[in-house]
PyMOL Python script that loads the backbone (N, CA, C, O; Angstrom):
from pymol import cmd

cmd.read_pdbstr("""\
ATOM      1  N   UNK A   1    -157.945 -75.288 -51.478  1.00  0.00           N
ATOM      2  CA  UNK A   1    -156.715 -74.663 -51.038  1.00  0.00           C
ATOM      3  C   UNK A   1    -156.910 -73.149 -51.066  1.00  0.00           C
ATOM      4  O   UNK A   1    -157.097 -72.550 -52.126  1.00  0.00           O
ATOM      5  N   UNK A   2    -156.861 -72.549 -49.891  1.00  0.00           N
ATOM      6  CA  UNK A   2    -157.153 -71.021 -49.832  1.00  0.00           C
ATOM      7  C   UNK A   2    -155.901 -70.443 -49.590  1.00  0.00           C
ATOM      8  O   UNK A   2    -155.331 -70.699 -48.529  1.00  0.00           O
ATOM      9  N   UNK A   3    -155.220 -69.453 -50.692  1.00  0.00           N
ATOM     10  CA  UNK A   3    -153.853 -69.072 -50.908  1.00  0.00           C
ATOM     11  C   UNK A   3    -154.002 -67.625 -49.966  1.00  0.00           C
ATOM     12  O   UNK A   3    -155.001 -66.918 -49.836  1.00  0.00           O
ATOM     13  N   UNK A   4    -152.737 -67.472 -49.408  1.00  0.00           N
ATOM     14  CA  UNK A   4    -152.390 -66.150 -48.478  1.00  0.00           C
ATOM     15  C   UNK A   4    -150.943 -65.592 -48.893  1.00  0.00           C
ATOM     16  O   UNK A   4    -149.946 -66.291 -49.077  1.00  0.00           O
ATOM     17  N   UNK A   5    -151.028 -64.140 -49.010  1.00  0.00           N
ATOM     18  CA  UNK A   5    -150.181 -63.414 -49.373  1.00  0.00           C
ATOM     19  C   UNK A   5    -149.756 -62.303 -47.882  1.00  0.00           C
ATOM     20  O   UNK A   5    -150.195 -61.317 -47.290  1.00  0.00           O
ATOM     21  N   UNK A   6    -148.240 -63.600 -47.818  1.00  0.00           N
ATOM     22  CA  UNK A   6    -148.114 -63.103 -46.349  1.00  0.00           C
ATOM     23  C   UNK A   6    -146.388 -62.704 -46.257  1.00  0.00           C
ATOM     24  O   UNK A   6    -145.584 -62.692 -47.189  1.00  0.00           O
ATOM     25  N   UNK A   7    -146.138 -62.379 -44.750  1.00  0.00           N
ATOM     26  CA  UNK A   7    -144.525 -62.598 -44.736  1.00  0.00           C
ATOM     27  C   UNK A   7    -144.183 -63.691 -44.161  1.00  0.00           C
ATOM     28  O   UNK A   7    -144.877 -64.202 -43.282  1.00  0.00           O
ATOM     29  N   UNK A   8    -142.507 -64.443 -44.792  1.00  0.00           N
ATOM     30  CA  UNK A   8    -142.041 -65.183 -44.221  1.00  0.00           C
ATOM     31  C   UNK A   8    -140.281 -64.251 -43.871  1.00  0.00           C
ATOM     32  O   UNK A   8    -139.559 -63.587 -44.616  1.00  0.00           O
ATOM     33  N   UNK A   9    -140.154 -64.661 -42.345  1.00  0.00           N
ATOM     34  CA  UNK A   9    -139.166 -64.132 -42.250  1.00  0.00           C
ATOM     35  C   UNK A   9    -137.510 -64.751 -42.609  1.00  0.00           C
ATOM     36  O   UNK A   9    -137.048 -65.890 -42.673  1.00  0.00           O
ATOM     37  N   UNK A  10    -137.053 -63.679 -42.754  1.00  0.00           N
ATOM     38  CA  UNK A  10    -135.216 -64.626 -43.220  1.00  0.00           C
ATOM     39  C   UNK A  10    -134.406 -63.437 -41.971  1.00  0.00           C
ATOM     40  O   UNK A  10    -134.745 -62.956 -40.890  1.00  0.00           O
ATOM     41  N   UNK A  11    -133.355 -63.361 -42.751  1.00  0.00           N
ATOM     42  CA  UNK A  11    -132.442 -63.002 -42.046  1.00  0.00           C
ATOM     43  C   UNK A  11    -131.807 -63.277 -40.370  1.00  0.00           C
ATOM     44  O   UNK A  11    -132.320 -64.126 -39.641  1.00  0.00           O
ATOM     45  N   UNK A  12    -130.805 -62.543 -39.995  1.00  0.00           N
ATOM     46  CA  UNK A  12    -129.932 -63.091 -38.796  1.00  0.00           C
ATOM     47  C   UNK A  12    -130.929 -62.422 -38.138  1.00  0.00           C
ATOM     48  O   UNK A  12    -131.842 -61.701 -38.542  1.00  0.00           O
ATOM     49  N   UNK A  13    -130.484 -62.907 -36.707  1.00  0.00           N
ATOM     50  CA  UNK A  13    -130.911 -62.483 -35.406  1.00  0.00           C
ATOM     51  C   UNK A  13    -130.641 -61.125 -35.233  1.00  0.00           C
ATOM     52  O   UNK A  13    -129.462 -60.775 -35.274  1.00  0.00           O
ATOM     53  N   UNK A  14    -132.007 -59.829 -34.946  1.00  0.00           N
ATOM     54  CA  UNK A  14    -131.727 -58.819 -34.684  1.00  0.00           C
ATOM     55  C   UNK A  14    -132.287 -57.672 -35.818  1.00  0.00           C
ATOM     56  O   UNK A  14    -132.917 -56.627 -35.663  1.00  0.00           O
ATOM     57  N   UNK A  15    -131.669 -58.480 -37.239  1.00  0.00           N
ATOM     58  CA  UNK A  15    -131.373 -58.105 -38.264  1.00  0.00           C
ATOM     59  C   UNK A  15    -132.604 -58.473 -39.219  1.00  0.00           C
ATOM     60  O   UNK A  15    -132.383 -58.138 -40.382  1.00  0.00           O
ATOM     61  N   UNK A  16    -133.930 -59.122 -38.999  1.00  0.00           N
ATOM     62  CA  UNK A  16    -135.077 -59.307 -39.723  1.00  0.00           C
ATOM     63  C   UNK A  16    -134.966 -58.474 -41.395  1.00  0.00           C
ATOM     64  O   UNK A  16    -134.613 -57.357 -41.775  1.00  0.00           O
ATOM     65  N   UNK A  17    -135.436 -59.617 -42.002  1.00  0.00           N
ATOM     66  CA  UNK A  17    -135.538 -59.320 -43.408  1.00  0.00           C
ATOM     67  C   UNK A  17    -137.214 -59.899 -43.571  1.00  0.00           C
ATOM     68  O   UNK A  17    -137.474 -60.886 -42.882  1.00  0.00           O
ATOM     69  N   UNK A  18    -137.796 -59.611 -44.018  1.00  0.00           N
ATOM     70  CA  UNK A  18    -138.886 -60.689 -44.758  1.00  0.00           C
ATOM     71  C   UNK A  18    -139.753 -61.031 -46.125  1.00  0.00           C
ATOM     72  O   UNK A  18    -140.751 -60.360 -46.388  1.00  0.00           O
ATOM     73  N   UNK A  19    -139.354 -62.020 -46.908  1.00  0.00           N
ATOM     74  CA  UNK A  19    -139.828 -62.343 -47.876  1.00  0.00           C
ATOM     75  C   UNK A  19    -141.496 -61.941 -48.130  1.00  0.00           C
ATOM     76  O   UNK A  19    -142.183 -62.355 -47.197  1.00  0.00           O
ATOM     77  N   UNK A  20    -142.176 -61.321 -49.051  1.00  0.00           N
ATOM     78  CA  UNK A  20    -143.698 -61.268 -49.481  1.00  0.00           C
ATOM     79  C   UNK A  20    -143.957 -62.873 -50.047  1.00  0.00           C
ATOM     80  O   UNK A  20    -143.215 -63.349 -50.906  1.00  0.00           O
ATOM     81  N   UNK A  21    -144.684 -63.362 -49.674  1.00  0.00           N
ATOM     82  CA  UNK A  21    -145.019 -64.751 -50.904  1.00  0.00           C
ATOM     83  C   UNK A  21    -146.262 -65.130 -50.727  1.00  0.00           C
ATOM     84  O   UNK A  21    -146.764 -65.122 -49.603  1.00  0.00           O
ATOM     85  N   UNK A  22    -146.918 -65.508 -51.797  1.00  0.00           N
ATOM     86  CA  UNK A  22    -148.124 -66.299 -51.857  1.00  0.00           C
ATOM     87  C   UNK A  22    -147.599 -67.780 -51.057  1.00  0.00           C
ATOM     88  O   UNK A  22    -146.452 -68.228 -51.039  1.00  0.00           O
ATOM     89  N   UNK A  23    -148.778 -68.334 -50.447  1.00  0.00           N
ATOM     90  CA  UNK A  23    -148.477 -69.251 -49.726  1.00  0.00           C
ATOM     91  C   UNK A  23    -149.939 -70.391 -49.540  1.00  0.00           C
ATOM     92  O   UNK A  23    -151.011 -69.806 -49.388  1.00  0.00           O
ATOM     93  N   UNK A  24    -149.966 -71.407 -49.547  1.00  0.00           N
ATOM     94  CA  UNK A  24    -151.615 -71.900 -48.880  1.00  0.00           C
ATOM     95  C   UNK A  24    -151.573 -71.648 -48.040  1.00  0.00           C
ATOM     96  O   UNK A  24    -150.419 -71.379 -47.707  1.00  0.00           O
ATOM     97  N   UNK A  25    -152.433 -71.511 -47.131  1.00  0.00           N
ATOM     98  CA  UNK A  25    -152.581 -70.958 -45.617  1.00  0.00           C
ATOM     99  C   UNK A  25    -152.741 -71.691 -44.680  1.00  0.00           C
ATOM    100  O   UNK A  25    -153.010 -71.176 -43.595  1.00  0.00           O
ATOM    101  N   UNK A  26    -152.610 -73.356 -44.810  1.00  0.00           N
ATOM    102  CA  UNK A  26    -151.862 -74.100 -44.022  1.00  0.00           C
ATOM    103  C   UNK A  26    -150.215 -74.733 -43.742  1.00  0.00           C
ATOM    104  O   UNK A  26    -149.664 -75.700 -43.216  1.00  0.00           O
ATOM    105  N   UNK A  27    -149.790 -73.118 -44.685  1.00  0.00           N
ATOM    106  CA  UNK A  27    -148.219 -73.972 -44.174  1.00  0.00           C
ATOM    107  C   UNK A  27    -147.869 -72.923 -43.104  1.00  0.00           C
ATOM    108  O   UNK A  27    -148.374 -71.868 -42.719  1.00  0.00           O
ATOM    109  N   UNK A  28    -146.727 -73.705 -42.772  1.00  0.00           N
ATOM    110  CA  UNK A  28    -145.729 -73.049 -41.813  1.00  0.00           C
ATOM    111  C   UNK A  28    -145.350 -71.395 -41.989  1.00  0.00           C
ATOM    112  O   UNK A  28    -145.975 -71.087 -43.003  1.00  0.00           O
ATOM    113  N   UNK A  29    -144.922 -70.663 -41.699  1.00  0.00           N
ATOM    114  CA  UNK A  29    -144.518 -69.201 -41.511  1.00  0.00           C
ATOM    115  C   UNK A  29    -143.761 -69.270 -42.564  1.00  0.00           C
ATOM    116  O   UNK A  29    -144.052 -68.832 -43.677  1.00  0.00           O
ATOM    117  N   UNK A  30    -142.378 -70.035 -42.131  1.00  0.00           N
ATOM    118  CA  UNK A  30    -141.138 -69.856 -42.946  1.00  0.00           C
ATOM    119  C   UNK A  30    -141.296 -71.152 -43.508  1.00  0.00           C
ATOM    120  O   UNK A  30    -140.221 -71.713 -43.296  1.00  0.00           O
ATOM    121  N   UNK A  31    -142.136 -72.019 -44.175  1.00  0.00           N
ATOM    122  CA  UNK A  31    -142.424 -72.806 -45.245  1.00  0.00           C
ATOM    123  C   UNK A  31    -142.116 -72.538 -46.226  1.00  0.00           C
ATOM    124  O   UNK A  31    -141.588 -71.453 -46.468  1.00  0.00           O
ATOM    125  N   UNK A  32    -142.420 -73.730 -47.394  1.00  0.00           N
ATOM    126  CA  UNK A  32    -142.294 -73.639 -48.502  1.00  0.00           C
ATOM    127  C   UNK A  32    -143.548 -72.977 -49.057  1.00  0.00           C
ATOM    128  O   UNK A  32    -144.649 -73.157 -48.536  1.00  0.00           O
ATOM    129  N   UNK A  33    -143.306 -72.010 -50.397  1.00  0.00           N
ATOM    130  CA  UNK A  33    -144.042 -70.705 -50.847  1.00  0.00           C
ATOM    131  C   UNK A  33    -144.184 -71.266 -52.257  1.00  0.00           C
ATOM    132  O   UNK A  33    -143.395 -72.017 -52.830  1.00  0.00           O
ATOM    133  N   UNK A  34    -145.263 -70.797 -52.685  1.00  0.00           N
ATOM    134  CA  UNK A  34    -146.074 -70.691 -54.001  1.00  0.00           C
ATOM    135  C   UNK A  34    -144.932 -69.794 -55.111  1.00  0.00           C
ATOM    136  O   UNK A  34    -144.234 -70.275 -56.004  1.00  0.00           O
ATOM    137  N   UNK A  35    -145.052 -68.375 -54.678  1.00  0.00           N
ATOM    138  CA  UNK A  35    -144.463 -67.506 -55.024  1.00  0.00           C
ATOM    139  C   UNK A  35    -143.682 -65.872 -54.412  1.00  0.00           C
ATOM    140  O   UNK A  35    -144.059 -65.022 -53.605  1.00  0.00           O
ATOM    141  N   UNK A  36    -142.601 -66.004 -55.176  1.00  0.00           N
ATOM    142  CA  UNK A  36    -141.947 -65.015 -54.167  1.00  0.00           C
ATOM    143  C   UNK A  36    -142.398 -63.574 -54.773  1.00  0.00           C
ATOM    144  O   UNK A  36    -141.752 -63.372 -55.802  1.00  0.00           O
ATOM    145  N   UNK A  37    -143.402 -62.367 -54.447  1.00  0.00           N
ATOM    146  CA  UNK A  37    -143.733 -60.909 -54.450  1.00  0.00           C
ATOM    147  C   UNK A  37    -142.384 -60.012 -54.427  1.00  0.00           C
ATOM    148  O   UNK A  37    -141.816 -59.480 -55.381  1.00  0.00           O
ATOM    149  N   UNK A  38    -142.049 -60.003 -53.084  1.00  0.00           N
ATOM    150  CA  UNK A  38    -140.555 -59.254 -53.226  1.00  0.00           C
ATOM    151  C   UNK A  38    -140.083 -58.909 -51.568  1.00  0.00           C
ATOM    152  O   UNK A  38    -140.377 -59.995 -51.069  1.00  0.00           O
ATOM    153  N   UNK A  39    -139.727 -58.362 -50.815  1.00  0.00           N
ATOM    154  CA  UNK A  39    -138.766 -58.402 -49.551  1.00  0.00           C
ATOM    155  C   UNK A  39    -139.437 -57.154 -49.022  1.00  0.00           C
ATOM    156  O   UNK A  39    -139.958 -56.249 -49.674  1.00  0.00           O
ATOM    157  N   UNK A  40    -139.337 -57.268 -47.868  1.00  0.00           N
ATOM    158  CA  UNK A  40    -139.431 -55.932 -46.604  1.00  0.00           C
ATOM    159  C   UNK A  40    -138.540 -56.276 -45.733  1.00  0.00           C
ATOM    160  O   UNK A  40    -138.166 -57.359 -45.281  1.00  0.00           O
ATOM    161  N   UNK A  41    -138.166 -54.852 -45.511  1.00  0.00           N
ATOM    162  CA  UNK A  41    -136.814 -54.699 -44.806  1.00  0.00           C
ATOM    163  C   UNK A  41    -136.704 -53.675 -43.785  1.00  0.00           C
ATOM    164  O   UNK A  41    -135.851 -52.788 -43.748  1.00  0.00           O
ATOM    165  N   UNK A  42    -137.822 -53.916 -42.804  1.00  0.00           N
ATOM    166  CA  UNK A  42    -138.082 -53.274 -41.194  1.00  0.00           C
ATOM    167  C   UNK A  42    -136.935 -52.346 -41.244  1.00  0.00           C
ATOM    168  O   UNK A  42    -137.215 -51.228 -41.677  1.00  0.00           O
ATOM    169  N   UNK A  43    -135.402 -52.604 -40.816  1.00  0.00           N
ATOM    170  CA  UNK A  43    -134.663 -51.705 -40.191  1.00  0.00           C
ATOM    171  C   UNK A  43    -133.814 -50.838 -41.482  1.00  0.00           C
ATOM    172  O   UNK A  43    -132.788 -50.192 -41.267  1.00  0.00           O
ATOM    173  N   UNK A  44    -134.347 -50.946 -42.593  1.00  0.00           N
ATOM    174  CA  UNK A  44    -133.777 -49.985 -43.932  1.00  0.00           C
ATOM    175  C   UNK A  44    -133.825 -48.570 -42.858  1.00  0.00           C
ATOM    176  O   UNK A  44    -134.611 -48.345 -41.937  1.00  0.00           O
ATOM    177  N   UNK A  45    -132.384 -47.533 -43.494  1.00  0.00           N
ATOM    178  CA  UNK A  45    -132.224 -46.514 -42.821  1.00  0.00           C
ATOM    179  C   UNK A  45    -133.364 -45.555 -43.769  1.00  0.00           C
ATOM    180  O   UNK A  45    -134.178 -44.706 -43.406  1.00  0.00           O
ATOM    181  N   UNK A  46    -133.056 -46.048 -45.002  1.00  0.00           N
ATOM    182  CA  UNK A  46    -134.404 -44.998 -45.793  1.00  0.00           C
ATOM    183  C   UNK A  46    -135.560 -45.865 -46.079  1.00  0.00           C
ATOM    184  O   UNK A  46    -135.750 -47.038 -46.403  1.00  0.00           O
ATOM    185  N   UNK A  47    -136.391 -44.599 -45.779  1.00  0.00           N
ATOM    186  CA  UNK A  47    -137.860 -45.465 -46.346  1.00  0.00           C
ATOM    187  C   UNK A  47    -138.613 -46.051 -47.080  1.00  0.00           C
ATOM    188  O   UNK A  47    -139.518 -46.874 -46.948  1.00  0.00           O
ATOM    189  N   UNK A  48    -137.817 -45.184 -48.408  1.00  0.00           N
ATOM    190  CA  UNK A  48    -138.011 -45.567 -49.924  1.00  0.00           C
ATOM    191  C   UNK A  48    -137.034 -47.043 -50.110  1.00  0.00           C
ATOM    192  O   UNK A  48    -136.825 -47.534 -51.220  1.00  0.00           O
ATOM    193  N   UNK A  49    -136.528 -47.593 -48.905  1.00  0.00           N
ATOM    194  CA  UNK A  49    -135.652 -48.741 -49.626  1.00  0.00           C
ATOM    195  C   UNK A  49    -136.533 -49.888 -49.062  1.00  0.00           C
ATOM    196  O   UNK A  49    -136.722 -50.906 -49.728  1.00  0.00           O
ATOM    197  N   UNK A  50    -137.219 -49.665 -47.486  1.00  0.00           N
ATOM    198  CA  UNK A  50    -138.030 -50.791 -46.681  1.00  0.00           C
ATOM    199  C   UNK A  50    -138.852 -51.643 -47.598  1.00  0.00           C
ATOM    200  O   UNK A  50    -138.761 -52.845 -47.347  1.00  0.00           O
ATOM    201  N   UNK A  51    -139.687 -51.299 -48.667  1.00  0.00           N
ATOM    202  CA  UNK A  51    -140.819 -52.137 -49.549  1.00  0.00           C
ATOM    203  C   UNK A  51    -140.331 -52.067 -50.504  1.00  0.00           C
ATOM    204  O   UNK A  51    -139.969 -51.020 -51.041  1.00  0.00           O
ATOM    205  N   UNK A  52    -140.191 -53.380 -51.007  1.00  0.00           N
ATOM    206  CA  UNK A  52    -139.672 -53.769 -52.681  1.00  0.00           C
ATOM    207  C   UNK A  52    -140.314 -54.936 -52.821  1.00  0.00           C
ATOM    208  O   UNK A  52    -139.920 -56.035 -52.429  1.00  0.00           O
ATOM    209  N   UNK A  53    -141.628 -54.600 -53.566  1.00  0.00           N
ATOM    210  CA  UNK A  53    -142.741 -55.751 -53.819  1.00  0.00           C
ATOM    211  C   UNK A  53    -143.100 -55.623 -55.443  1.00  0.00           C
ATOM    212  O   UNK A  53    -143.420 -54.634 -56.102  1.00  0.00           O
ATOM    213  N   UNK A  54    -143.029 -56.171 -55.592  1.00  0.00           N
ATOM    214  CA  UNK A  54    -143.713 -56.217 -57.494  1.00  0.00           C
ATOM    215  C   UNK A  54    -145.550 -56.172 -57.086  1.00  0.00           C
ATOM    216  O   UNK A  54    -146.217 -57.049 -56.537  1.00  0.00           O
ATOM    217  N   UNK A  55    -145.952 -54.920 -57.554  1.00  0.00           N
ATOM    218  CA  UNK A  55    -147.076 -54.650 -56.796  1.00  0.00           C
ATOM    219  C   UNK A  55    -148.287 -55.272 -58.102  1.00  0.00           C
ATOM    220  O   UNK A  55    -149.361 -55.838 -57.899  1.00  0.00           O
ATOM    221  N   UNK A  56    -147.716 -54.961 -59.271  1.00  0.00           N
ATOM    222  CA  UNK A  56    -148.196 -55.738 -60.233  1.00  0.00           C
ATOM    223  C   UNK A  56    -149.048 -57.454 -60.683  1.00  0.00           C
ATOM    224  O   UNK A  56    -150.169 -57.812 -61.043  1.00  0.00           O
ATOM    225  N   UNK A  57    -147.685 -58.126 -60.381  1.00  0.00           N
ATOM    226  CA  UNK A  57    -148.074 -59.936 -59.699  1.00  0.00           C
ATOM    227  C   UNK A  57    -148.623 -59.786 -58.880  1.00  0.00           C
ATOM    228  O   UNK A  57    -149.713 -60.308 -59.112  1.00  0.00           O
ATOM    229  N   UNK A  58    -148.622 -59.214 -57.585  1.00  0.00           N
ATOM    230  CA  UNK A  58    -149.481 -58.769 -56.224  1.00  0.00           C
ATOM    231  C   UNK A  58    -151.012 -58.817 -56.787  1.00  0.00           C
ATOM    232  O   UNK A  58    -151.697 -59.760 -56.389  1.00  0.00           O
ATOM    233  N   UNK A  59    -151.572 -57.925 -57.634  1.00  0.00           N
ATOM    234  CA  UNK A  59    -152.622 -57.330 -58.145  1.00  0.00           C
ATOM    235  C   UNK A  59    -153.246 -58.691 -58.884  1.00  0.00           C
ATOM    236  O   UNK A  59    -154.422 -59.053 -58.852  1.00  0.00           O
ATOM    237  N   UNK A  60    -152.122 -59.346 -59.563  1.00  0.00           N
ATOM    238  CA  UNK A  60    -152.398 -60.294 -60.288  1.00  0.00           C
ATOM    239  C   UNK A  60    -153.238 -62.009 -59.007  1.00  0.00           C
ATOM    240  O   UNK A  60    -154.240 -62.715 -59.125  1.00  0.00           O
ATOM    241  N   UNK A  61    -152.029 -61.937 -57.907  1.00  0.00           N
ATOM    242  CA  UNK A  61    -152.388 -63.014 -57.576  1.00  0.00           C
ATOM    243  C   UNK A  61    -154.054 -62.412 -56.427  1.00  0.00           C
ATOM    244  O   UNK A  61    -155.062 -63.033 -56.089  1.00  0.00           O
ATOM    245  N   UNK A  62    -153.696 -61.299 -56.224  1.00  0.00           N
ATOM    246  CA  UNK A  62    -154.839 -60.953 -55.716  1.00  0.00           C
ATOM    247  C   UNK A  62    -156.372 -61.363 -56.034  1.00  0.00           C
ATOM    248  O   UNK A  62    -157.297 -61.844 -55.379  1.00  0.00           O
ATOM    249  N   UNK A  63    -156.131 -60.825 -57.697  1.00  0.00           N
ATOM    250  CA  UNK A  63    -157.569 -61.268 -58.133  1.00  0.00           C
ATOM    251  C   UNK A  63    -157.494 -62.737 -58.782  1.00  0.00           C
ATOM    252  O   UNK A  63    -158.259 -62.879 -59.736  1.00  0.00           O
ATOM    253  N   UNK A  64    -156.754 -63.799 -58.460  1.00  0.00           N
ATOM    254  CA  UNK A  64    -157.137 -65.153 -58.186  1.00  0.00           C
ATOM    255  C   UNK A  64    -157.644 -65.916 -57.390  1.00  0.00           C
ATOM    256  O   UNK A  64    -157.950 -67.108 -57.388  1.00  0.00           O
ATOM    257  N   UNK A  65    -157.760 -64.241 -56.004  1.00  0.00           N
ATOM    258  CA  UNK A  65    -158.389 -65.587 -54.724  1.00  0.00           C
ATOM    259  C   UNK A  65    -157.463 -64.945 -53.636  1.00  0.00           C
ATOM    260  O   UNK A  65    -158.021 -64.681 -52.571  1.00  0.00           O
ATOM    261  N   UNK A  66    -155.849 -64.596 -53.769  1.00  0.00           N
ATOM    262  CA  UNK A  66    -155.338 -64.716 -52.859  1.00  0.00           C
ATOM    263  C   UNK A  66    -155.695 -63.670 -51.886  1.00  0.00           C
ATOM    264  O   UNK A  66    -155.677 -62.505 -52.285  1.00  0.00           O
ATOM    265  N   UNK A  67    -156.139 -64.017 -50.198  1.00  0.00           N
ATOM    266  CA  UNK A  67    -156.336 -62.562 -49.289  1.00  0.00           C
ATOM    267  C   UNK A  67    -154.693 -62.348 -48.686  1.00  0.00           C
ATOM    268  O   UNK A  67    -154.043 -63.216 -48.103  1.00  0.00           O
ATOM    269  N   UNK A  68    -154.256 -60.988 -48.994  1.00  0.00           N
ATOM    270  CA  UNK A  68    -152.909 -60.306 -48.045  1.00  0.00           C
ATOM    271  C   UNK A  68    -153.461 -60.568 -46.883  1.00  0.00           C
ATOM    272  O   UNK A  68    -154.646 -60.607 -46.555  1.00  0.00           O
ATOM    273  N   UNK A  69    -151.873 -60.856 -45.910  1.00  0.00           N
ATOM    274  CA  UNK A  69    -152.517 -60.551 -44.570  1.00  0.00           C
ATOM    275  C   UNK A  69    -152.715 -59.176 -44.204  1.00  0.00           C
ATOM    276  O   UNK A  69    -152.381 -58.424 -45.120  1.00  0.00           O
ATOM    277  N   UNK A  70    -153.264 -58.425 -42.894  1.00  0.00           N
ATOM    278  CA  UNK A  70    -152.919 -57.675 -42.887  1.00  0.00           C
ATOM    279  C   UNK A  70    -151.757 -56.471 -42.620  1.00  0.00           C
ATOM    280  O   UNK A  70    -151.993 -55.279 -42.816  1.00  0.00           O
ATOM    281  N   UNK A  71    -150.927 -56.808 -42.311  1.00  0.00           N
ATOM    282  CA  UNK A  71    -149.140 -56.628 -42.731  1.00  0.00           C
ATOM    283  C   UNK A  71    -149.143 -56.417 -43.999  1.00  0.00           C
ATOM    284  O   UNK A  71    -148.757 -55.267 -44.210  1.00  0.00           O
ATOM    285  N   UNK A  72    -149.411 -57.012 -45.020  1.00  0.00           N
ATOM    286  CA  UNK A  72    -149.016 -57.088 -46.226  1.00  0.00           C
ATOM    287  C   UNK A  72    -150.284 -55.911 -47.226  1.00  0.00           C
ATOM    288  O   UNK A  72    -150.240 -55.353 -48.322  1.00  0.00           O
ATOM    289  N   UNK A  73    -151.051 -55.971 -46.375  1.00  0.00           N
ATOM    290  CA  UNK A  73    -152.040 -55.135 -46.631  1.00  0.00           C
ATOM    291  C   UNK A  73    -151.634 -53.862 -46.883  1.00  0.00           C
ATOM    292  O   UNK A  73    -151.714 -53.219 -47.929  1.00  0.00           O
ATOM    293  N   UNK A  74    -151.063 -53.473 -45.517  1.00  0.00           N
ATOM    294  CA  UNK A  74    -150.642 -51.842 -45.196  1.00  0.00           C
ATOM    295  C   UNK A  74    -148.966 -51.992 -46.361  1.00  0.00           C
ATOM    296  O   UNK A  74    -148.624 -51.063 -47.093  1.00  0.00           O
ATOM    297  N   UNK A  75    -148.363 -53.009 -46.285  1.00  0.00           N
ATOM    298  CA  UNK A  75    -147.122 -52.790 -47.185  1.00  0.00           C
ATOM    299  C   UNK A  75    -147.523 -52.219 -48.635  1.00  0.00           C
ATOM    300  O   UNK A  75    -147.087 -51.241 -49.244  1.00  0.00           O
ATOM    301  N   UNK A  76    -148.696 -53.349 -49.045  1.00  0.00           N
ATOM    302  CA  UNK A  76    -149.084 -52.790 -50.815  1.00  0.00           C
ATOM    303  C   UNK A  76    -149.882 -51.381 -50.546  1.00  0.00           C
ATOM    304  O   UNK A  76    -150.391 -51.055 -51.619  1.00  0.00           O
ATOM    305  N   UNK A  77    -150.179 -50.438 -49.542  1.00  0.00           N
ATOM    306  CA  UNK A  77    -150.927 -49.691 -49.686  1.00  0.00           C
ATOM    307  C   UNK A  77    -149.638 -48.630 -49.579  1.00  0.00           C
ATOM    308  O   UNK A  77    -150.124 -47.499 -49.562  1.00  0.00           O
ATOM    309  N   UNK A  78    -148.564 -48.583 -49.522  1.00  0.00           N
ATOM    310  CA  UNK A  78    -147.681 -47.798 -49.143  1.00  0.00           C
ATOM    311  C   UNK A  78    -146.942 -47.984 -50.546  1.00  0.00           C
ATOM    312  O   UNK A  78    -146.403 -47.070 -51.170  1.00  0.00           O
ATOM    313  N   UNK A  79    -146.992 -48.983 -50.837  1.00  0.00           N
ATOM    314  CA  UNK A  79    -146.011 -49.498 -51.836  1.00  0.00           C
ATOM    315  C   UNK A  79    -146.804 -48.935 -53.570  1.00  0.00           C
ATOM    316  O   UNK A  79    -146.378 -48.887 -54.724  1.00  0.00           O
ATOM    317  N   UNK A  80    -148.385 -48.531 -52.760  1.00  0.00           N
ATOM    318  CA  UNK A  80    -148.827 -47.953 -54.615  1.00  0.00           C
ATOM    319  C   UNK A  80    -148.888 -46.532 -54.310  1.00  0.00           C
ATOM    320  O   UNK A  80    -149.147 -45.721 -55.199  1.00  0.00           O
TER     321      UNK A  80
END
""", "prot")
cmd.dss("prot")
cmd.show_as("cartoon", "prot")
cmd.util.cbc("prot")
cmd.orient("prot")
């Protein structure tokens, strides 16, 4: 089982939110998740509000194996 640290999206139409989560990398997009990292929020009016990731667990599930996609890549690189 090769784990991916990706986005799954939520929110309404228009209005995109998206969950960070570890995931196996044969599920679905908006599947069921391993673990939830923390939210990105594309249309935040400030910038400092768009990434809210626990960069910590990130680091953690990282060095178990898990590869970010790259989306999630550029999020934790902004986010340290």
């Amino acid at each position: 089982m090769s784990l991916k640290i990706r986005l799954s999206r939520q929110g309404a139409k228009k209005r995109p939110e998206y969950l960070v989560v570890v995931v196996d990398s044969n599920k679905k997009r908006d599947g069921e998740y391993i673990a939830k990292l923390g939210h990105y929020f594309p249309k935040a009016e400030k910038p400092a509000d768009k990434v809210k990731v626990n960069f910590e667990l990130a680091k953690a599930w990282i060095a178990q194996g898990a590869q970010p996609s790259v989306t999630v890549g550029q999020l934790l690189k902004i986010q340290a």
